[in-house]
N, C-alpha and C positions, 0 to 999 in steps of 0.2 A: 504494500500500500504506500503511494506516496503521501507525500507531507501533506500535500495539499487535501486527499481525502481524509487525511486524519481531520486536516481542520476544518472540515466541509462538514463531517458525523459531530464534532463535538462542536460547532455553530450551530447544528439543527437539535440537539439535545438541548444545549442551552435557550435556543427558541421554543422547544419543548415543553421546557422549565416556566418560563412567560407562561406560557397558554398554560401549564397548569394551574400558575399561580393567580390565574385571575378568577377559577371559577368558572372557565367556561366548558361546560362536556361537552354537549356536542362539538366543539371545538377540540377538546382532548381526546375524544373518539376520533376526530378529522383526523390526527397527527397519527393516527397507529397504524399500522399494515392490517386489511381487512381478516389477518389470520394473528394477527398478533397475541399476545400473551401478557399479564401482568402477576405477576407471583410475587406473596407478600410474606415473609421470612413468620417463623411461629405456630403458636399453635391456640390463636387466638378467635374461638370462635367470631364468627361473623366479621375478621377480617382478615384472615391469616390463610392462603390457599391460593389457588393459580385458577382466573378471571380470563374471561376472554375481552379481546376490547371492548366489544358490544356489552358483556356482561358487567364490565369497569363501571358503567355509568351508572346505577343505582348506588353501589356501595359512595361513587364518591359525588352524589346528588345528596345522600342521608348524613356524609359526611359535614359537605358543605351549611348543610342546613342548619348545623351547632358551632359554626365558626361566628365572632361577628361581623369581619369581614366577607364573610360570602365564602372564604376560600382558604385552602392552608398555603401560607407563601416555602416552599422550596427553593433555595437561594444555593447555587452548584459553588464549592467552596475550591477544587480542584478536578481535572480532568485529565484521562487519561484513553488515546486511542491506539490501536492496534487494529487492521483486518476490519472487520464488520463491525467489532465491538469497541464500545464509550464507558470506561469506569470511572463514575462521579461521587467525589464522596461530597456532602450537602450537608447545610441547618435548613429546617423546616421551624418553623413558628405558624401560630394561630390563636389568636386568645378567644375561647370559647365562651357562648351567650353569657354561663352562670361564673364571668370571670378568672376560674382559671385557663393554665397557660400549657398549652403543650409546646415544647420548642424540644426538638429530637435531632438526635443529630441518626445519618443514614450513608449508609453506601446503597450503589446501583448499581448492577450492571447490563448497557444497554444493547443490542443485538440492532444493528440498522438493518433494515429490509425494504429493497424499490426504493430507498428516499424516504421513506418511510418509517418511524421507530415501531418494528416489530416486536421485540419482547425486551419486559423489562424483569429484573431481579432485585426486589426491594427486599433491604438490611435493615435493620431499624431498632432502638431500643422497645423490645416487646413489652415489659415491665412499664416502662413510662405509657404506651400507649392501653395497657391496659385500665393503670391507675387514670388514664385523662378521660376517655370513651367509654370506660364501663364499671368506672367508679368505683378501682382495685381488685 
């Protein structure tokens, strides 16, 4: 892979990151490979498991809905590309309606497909998101 492709995948990751961080799905739906995948590290009922794009949207429509901003901001902290794939290690923050605060930090790793981000592998501290979305 040349240089250039690397920084072509981790320019469209981090435009990724945008469109997630605004809350928009059907928009975050737009950016994935119609076979895509998102798999979430855990064993965290009702969030923890491998999502199809299409299937991505409810969980993070239900997510959205308890943030007050509308949406959880993902902020990509470093990148790194190889081949098809983008590993981003990230701070997430969102401060939720009943004021507290999930700020988590996470790795990903991202699989491009078409121009397209086809599957992702979210890392994440499961313990904090447990205590923040289902109240320990």
């Amino acid at each position: 892979m040349t240089d250039t492709n690397a920084q072509a995948n981790k320019a469209l990751v981090a435009e990724f990151f945008e469109t997630f961080s605004s809350g928009n799905v059907p928009a975050i739906i737009a950016a994935m490979a119609d076979d895509g995948t998102w798999w979430v590290s855990g064993k965290l009922e009702g969030m923890s498991g491998t999502y199809t794009a299409a299937g991505l949207a409810p969980l993070l429509l239900g997510a959205n809905a308890g943030y007050k901003a509308g949406a959880l901001r993902i902020t990509p902290t470093g990148m790194i590309a190889e081949g098809d794939k983008v590993a981003v290690e990230a701070q997430g923050f969102a401060e939720m309606l009943d004021g507290r605060v999930y700020d988590c930090q996470y790795h990903f790793l991202i699989t491009i497909r078409g121009g397209k981000i086809g599957d992702v592998r979210e890392y994440m501290d499961t313990q904090h998101a447990k205590d923040t979305f289902f109240g320990g």
